[in-house]
VOKOL-254897 format. One record per residue: x, y, z of N, C-alpha, C in turn. Coordinates in steps of 0.05 Angstrom, whole numbers, plus 5000, padded with zeros to 4 digits. Each point is the difference from the previous one (the first is absolute). Layout:
<sites>
XYZXYZXYZ...
</sites>
This chain:
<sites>
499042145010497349935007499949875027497950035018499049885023500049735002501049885011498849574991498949985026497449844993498849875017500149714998498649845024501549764999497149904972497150125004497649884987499950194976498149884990499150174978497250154998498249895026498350135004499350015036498550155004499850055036497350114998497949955024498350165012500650065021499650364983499850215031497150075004498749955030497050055004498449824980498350194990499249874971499749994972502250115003501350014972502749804986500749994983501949794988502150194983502549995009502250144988501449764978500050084973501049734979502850244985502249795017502650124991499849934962498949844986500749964987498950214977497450175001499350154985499850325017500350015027500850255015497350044996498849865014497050115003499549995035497150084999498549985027497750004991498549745016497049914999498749885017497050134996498549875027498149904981499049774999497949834984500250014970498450134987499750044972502050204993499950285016501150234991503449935006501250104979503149964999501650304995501850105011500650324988503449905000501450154981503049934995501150295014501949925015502150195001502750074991500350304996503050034980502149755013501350094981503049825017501550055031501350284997499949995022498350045027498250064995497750065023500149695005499049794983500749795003502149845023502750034988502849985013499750155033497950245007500650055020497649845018498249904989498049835012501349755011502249904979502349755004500850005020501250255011502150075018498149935023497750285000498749885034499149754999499249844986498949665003502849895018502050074984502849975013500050005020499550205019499950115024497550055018498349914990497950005017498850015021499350205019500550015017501950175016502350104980501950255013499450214982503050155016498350294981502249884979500150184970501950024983500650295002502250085005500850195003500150184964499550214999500350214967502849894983501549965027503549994987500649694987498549915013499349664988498449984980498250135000498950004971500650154979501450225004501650134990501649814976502649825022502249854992499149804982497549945018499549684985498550054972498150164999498249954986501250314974500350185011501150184978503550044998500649785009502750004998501950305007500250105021501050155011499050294981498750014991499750234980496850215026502150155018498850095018497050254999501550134976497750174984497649994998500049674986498649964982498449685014501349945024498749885021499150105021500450245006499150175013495750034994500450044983497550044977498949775004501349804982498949715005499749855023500050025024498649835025497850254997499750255001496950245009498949764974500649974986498149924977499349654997501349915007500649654997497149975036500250205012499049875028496650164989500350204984497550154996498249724976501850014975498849764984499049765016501049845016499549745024497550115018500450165010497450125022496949944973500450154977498750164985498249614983502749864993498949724990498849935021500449935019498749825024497250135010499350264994497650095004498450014981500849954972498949944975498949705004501249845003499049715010498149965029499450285007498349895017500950065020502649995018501149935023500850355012499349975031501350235019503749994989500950264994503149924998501450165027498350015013501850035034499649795000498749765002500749715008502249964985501850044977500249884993504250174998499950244998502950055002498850285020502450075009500650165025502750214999499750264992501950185001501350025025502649964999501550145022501250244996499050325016500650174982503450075006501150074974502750044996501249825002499749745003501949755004499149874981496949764993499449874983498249924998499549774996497249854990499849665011497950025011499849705005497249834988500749714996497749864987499249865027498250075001498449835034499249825001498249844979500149784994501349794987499749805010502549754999499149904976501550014983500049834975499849675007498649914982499949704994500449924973502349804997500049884968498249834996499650084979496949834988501749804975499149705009502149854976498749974981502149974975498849974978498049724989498149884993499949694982502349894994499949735000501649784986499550164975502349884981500450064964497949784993499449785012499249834984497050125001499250045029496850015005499250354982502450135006499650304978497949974969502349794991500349894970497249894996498349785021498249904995497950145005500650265016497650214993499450134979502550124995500650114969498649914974500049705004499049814986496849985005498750035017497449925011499250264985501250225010498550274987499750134977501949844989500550124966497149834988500749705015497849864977496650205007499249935028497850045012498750284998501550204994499850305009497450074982499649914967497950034995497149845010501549695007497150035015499049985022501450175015499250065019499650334993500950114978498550295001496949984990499849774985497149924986498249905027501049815015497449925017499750325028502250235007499350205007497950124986501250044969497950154997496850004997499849714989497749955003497949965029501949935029499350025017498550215002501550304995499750275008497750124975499749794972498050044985497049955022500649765010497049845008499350195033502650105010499350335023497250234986501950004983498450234989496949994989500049684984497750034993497449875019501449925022498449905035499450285011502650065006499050295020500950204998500250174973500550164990502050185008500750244991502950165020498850295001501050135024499150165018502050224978498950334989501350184994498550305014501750104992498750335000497350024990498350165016497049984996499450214967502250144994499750164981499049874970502249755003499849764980499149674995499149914992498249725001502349874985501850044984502149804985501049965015500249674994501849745014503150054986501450025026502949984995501749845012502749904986501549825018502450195010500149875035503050215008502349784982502450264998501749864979502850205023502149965006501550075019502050284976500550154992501450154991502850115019501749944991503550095013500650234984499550235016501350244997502750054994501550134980502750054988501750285029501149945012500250265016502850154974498850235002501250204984502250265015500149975031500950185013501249865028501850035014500649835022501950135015499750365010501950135006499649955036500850235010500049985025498450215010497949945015497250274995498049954990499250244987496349934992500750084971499049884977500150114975496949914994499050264992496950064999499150104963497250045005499150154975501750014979500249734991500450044976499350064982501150144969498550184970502549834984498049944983501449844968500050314989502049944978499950184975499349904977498850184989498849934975500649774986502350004990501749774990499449755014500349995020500249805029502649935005501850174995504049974991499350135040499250135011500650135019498149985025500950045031498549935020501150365012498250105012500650185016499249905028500950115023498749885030500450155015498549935025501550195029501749765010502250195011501049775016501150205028499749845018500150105025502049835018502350025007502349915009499950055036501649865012500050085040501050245003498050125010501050345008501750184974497749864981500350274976496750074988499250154996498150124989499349864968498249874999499049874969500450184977501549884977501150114982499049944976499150084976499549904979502549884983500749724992502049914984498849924972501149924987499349894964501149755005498549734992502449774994499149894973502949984984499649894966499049705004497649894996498449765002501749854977501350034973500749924985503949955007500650115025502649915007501049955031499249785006501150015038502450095011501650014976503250065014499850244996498650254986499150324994500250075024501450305014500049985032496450305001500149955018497050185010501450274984497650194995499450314999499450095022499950225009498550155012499450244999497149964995498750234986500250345002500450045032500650265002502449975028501450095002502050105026499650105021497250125005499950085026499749845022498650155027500849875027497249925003497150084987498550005010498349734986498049985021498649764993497649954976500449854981499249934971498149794997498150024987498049904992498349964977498649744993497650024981500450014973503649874986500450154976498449884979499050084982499449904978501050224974499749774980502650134965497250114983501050164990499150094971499249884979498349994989500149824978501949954981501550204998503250054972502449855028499349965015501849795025502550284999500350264996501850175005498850145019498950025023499850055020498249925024500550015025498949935020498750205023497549925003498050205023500649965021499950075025500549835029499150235021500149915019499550165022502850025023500050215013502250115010499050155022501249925026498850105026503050185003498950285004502350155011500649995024502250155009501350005028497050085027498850194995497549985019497749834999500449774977498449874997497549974987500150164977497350144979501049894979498449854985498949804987500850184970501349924985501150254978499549824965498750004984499749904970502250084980502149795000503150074984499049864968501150124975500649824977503650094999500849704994503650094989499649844978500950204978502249834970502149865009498949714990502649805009502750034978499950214973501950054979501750235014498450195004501850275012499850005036499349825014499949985029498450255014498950204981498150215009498249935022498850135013498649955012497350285010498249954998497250165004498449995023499850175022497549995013498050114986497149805011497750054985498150115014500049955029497850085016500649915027498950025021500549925030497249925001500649955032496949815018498849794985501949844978498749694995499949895029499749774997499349815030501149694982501349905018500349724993501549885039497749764996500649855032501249724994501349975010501349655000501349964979498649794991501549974969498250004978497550085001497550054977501850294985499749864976501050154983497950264985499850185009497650135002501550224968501049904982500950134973499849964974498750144982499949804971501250244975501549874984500250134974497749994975498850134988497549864992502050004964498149714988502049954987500050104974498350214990499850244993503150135000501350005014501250185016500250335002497849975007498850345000499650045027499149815019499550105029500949775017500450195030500149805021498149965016499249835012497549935018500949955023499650135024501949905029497950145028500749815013498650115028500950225017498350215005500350225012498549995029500550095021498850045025498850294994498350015018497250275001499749865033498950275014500150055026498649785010498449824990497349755017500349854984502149874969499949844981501350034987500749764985501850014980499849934973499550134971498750024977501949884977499350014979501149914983501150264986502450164990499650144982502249984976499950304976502649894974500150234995502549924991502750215003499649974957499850144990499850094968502550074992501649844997503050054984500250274975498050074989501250164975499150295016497549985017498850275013500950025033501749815000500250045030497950085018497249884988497850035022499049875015499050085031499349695011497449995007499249814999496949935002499049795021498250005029499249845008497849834976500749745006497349824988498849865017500349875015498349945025498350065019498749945007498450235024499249815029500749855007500449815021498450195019498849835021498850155030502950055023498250115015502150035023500649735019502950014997500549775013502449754979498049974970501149844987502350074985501249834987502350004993500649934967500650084983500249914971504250004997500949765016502549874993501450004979498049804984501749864981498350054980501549984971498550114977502649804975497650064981501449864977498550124974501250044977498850074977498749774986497950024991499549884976501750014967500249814980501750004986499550294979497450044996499150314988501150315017500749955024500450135016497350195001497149924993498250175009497549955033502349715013498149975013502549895027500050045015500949905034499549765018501049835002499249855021500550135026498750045025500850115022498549805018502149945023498849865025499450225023498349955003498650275021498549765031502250135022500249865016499650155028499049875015498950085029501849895023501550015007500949845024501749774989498749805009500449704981497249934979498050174991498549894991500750174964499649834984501450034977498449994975498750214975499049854977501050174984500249924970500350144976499450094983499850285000498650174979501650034965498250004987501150094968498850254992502250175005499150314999501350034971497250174987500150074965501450255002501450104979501950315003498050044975498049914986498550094980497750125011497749885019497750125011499950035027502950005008500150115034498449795023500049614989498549925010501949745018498349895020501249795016498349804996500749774994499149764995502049805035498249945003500049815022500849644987502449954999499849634985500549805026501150065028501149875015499050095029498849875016499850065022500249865022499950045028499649855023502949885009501850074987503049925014501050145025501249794998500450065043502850214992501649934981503550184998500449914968500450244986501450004975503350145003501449864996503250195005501349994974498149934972502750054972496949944978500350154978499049984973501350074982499049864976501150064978498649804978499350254975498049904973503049964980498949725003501449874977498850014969500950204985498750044977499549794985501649814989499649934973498049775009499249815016497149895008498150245018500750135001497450135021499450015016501649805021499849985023501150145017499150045033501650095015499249815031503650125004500849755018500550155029499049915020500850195029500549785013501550215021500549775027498750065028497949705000498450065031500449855017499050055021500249895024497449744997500449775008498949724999500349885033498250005013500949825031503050045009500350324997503050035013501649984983500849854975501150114982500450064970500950154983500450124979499149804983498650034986499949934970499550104975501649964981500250124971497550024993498050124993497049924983500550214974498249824981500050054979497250114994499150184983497450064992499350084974498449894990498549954971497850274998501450164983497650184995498049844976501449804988497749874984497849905012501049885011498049815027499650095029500950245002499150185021499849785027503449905000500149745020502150065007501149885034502950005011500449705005502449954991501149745006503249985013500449835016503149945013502050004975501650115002502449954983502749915010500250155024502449845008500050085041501149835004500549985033503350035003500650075020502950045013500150175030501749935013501350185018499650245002498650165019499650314998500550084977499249944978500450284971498450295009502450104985499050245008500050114958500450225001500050184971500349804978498649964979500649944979500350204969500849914986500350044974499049874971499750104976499849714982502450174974500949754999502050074975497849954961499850134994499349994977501349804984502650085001501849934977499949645000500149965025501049735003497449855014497350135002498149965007500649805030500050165014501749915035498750195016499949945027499350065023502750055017500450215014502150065014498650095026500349835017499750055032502250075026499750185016502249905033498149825014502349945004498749775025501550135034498549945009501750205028501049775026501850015017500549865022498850195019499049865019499350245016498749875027501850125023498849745027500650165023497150144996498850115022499649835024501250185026500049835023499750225023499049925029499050175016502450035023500650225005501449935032500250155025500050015023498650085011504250165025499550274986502150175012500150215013502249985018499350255023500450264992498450215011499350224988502150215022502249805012503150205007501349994975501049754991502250054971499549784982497649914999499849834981500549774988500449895035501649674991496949774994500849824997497949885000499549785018498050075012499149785026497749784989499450014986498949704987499250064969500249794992499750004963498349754998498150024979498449844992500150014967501149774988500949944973499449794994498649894968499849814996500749974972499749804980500549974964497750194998497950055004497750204996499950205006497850214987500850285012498550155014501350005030498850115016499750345004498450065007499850285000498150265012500150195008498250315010499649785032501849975011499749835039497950295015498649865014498350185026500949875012500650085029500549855030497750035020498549745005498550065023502450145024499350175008501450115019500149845036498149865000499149895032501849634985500150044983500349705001502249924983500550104983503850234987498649614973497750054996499649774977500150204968500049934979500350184975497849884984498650204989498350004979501850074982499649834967501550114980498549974974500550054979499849824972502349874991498649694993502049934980498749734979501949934983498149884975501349665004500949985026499749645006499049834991497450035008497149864987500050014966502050214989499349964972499550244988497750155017498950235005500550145020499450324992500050115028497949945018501350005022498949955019500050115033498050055011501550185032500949705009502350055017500349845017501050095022500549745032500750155029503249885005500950075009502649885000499850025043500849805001499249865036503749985005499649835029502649975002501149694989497749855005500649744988499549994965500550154983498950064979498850144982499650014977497550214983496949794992497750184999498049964998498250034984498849944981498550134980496650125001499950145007497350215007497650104984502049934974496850134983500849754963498149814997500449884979498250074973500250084973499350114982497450055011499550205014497750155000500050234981502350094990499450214986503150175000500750274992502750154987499950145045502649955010499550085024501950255002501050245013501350215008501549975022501650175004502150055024498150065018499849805016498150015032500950245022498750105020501150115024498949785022502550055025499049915025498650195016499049935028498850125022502749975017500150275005501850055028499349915023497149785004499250015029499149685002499550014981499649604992501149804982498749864989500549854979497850004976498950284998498649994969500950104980499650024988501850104973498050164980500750094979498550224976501249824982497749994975501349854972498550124975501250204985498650004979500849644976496750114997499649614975497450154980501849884981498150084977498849584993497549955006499649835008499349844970500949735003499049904969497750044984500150174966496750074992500350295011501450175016499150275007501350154975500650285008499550194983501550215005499849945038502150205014501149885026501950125018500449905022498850115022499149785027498350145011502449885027498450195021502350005027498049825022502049835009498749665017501750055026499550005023501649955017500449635010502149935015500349765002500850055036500249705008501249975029501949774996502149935017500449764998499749735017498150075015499949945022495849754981499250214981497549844985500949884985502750164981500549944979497950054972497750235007497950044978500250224994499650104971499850254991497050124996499650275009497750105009500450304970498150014980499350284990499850145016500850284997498950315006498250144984497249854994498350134983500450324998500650125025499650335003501850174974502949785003501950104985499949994969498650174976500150014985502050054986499449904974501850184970503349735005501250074984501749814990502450015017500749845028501550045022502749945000502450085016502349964994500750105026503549875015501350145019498550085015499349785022499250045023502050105022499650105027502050045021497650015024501150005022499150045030499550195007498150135017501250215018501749885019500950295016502249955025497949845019497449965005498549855016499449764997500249914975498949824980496250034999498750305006498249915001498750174972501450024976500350094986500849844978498950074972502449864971499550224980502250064990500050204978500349924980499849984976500549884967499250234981501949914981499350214978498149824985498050204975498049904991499150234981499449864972498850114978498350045001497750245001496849945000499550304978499549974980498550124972502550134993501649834993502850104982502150095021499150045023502350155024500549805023503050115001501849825013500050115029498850015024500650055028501149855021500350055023501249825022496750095028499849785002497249945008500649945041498250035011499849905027498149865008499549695002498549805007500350055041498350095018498349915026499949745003501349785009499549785014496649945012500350125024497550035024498050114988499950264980498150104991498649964973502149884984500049914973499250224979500450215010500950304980502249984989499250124981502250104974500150254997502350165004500950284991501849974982499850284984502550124980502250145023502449924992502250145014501450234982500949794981501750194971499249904976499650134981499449984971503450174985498649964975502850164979502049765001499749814992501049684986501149865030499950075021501149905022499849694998502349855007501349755002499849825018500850115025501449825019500750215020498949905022500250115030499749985021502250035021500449955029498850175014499649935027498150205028502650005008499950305014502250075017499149965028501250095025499650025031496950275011500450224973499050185003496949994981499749714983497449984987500650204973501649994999500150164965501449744980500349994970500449894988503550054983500749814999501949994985500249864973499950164981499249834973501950044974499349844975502149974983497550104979500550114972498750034979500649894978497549874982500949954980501450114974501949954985501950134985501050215011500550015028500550325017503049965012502449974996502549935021499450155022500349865028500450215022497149875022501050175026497649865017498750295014497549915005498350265006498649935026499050175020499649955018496850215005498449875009496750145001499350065027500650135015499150025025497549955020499749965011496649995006498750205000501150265002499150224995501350194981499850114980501650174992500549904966503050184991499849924973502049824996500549804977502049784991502150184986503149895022501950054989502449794993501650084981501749774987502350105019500149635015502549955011502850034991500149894983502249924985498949914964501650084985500849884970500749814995502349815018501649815002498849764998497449995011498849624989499349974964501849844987498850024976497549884987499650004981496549954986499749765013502749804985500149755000499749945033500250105017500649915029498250045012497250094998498250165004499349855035500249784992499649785034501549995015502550184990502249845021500150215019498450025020500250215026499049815022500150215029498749885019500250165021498550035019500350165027500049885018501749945018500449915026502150125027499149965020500550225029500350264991498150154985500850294998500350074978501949754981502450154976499149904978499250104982499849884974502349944984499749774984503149914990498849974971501550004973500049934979502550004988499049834965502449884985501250274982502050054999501350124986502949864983498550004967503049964992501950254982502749864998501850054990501149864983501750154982501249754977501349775014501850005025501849835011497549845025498250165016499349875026497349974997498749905012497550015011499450045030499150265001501050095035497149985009500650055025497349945027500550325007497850174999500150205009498050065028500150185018498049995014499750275010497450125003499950334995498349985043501950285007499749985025496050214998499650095024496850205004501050234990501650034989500550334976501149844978499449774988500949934982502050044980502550015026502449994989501749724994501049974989500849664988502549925012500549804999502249835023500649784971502449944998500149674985500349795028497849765000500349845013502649794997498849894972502649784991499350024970501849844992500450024964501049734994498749844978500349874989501350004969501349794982500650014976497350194981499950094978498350164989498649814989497850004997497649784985500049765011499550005027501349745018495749965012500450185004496150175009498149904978498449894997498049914985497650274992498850054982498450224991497849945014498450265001497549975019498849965025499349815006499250085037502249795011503050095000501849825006500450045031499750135017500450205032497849915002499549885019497850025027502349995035498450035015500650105027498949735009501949915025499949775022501150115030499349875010500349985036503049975003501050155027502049905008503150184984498550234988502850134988500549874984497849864984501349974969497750044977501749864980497350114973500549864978498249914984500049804981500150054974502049854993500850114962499949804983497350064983500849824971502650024980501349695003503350174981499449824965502450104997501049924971501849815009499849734982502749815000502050084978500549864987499449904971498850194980501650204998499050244973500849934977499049824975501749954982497649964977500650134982498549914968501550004980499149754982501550024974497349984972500650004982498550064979500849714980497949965003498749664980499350124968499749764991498549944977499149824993497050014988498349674983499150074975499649834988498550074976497450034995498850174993497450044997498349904984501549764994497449734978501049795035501049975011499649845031498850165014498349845014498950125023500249865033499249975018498849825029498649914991497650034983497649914997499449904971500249924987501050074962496449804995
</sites>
């Protein structure tokens, strides 16, 4: 073992306690294995230098080179991964040297322990006092409530007390372990799990044995999704992206390892688990894409017939779905953009019942049979929260708060809630568009993200949720700025190539839809575009700036619009779900479609032809045109490359980054000076929690 001279130290602001191998910043405490631990020992040791692999090797895995080899990739990934869980940047805090080692940058300080005596006499003070001092809190916090009552969700009038709930983590690999499915029993977890530069895999883990090593569900190469079990828990549904990338409906017998394609062109984005077994088990219920939308439909196990049930407008989206416990009725979240409500579609009279509306982002459901309820996860002032909903009482209430949750689950058996929680630390940086080094970075514990560059003044518009919420803000040279305070749900802004004004779609507090505001920075005031109707999104410039384009919904259809400055006309450019689009040198458009991979180009005269296939759904923002060349994101299983298509739109690789390093969506914008701005990924990591579902946040 490592010896230190203390038993405990602060690094930054956190507290390393040799004696239980923990790390903590205030309240929150997280333990680390042993040796991950022992190698944390070592750099405190050294602080300040590098530790070379062969030293930690010796010291800490005792020459066992294999298998220390492994352990520093993993001992330095766990340390980065704790220290950003607590809150903290972990580039402040350790520093790769590549192929040599690792250094701890900040200087440890021992923190001394109490006298034994003054310990003892606390020990003593708190054993006696603890109840009453829990009695005169509570009654304090009685005589709060009945003075000035407590602020909830407008859905519900019941008074509740927050009560803190500590999540069980159930998963703690290296990667993302997503969407989780109980089995019947609740003996079983199925998941995705998605590893560095491997394609997401569906595994099994026995909940009833930790030392049980993983399953994995099927063997192939390709990327896996969405599983959910059978009711008889002998087999699993999932989705399966083949080698070209089409969206494919698999069942395998987990007894005979068989396996069945069911159908192609489901749709599933991110991690919304867009799949259900109905518990019947007679059908499946799963999201399909259609040319302008995406529907709900089911797959009939004994007739192998399939049936749309949904009928969504053009534009919207039906995600996520869940059975009712009869299996004659659907929960479906049917969603617009970020705007989000929930339908209860009957399979008896072909009908949609409306129970949930006006959410800004739903990303997980699921009807918990045996109370009735169902539980989603929304978006709240920037972040996630568990809500619960009473079809008795036709009410939503908080159930639980945490860290980016993303997908949930509910275990029957053990009447539990199974959530991921995600790491994730989006940051902006600003790289040259020869090979992709980076000439300035802007990072903070928050998540920054989608950078514009005033181009005359190289300042950045971005989003990020600092304040709490999202929020636009300016990032200067002495600093960042905050630009827009709860006025309302705000969008990825554009700049002016010629000044300092800016485009903002804001769906404004009390609205309904988002409307398009320009700003300056120079007033600092945001101005409506009455002209610009229908529900606005993805603004851009012209090449003059005397121009703004946005896409926009107006009677079920999705187009890309042209707002006149000087004249304050509005024209149609492109219809047929159009997204997002750049002005070229020549006044024609370069644009992205919704549910469409690939980029298309509209001429100012003439007919629209597809550039390229290569931008995928998910990336739909990440382009840009500048001196001539249009450039966009293209990935691969291993890279995330910078492509850039010359005036015959032939393609060049600029530079290439690690694969999933690129942030989804409008991550590329264009800056001055031969370079260009990328929203990144820090910190890619999820594990999968558990609480009990008689605790709540809110009880």
């Amino acid at each position: 073992m490592i010896s230190l001279p203390h038993q405990k130290y602060q690094i930054g602001q956190c507290i390393v306690n040799c004696h239980d191998m923990t790390i903590s910043k205030g309240a929150l405490k997280l333990t680390l294995p042993a040796k991950v631990f022992e190698f944390l020992k070592l750099l405190v040791l050294h602080a300040g230098e590098t530790v070379t692999k062969e030293t930690a090797i010796e010291q800490v895995w005792l020459g066992n080179i294999e298998v220390g080899k492994r352990g520093t990739g993993n001992a330095i990934w766990q340390l980065r991964k704790t220290i950003s869980e607590l809150g903290e940047e972990p580039e402040a805090y350790f520093k790769t040297i590549t192929k040599v080692g690792y250094q701890l940058l900040v200087t440890p300080k021992a923190v001394e322990a109490p006298s034994q005596s003054l310990s003892q006499e606390t020990q003593s003070i708190s054993s006696t006092q603890k109840p009453l001092i829990k009695a005169i809190v509570f009654a304090v916090f009685l005589l709060i409530l009945m003075l000035g009552g407590y602020q909830f969700y407008p859905f519900t009038s019941e008074v509740k007390q927050e009560v803190l709930v500590t999540p069980e983590r159930i998963t703690n690999f290296e990667g993302v372990e997503e969407q989780a499915a109980i089995s019947p029993d609740g003996r079983f977890m199925a998941f995705q799990w998605r590893r560095e530069q491997k394609k997401a895999q569906i595994y099994i883990k026995d909940l009833s044995d930790d030392t049980a090593p993983l399953r994995q569900v099927s063997m192939s190469e390709d990327k896996e999704t969405s599983p959910t079990w059978s009711p008889d828990g002998q087999a699993l549904a999932y989705f399966r992206f083949n080698s070209s990338g089409e969206c494919e409906l698999h069942v395998r017998e987990l007894i005979t390892n068989q396996d069945r394609l069911l159908d192609t062109g489901c749709m599933s984005r991110g991690y919304l688990n867009s799949l259900d077994w109905s518990p019947d088990g007679q059908s499946l219920a799963y999201a399909k894409s259609l040319s302008d939308r995406v529907a709900v439909f089911s797959y009939e196990l004994h007739s192998n017939k399939i049936t749309q049930l949904t009928t969504p407008e053009v534009g919207e989206e039906d995600l996520l779905v869940s059975w009712s416990a009869d299996s004659t009725e659907l929960a479906v979240v049917r969603a617009v953009e970020l705007s989000a409500r929930v339908l209860i579609h009957s399979l008896v009279d072909d009908t949609a019942l409306e129970v949930i509306s006006g959410e800004s982002m739903i990303i997980s459901l699921e009807w918990e049979h045996e109370n009735n309820l169902l539980y989603f996860n929304a978006l709240r002032e920037g972040n996630f929260v568990i809500e619960r909903y009473s079809f008795a009482t036709q009410s939503v209430q908080d159930f639980h708060r945490d860290d980016t949750i993303s997908s949930l689950v509910i275990n029957d058996t053990t009447q539990s809630l199974y959530y991921s929680r995600h790491i994730s630390q989006e940051h902006i940086t600003l790289r040259s568009l020869t090979d992709g080094h980076i000439l300035s970075q802007l990072a903070s514990s928050s998540r920054d993200m989608f950078g514009q560059q005033f181009t005359a003044t190289g300042e950045l518009l971005f989003l990020s949720n600092r304040s709490g919420s999202w929020e636009l803000w300016l990032k200067q040279q002495a600093g960042s700025i905050q630009l827009t305070e709860k006025q309302g749900l705000v969008g990825v802004p554009a700049t002016s190539p010629i000044d300092d004004r800016y485009a903002l779609p804001l769906k404004p507090n009390g609205a309904d839809h988002y409307m398009l505001y320009t700003g300056s920075l120079s007033t600092n005031q945001l101005n409506v575009i009455p002209q610009a109707l229908g529900d606005i999104r993805n603004p851009s410039f012209s090449m003059d700036g005397r121009k703004i384009y946005y896409s926009s919904n107006i009677d079920g259809k999705w187009g890309i619009y042209q707002y006149e400055i000087d004249s304050l006309k509005v024209k149609s450019i492109v219809g047929e779900g159009a997204k997002y689009g750049v002005e070229d040198n020549l006044g024609g458009l370069y644009y992205s479609k919704d549910n469409t991979p690939g980029l298309f180009y509209q001429p100012k005269l003439g007919d629209e032809v597809l550039v390229t296939n290569e931008l995928a759904v998910a990336d739909w923002g990440s382009f840009f045109y500048q001196d001539g060349k249009l450039y966009f994101l293209k990935r691969s299983d291993s890279q995330d490359l910078l492509v850039r298509l010359d005036s015959h739109w032939q393609p060049e690789i600029v530079f290439s980054l690690p694969a999933m390093s690129i942030r989804g969506g409008r991550a590329l914008a264009k800056a001055a000076d031969g370079a260009l701005v990328v929203s990144m990924l820090g910190i890619n990591d999820a594990d999968i929690y558990r609480i009990s579902l008689a605790d709540s946040y809110l009880l």
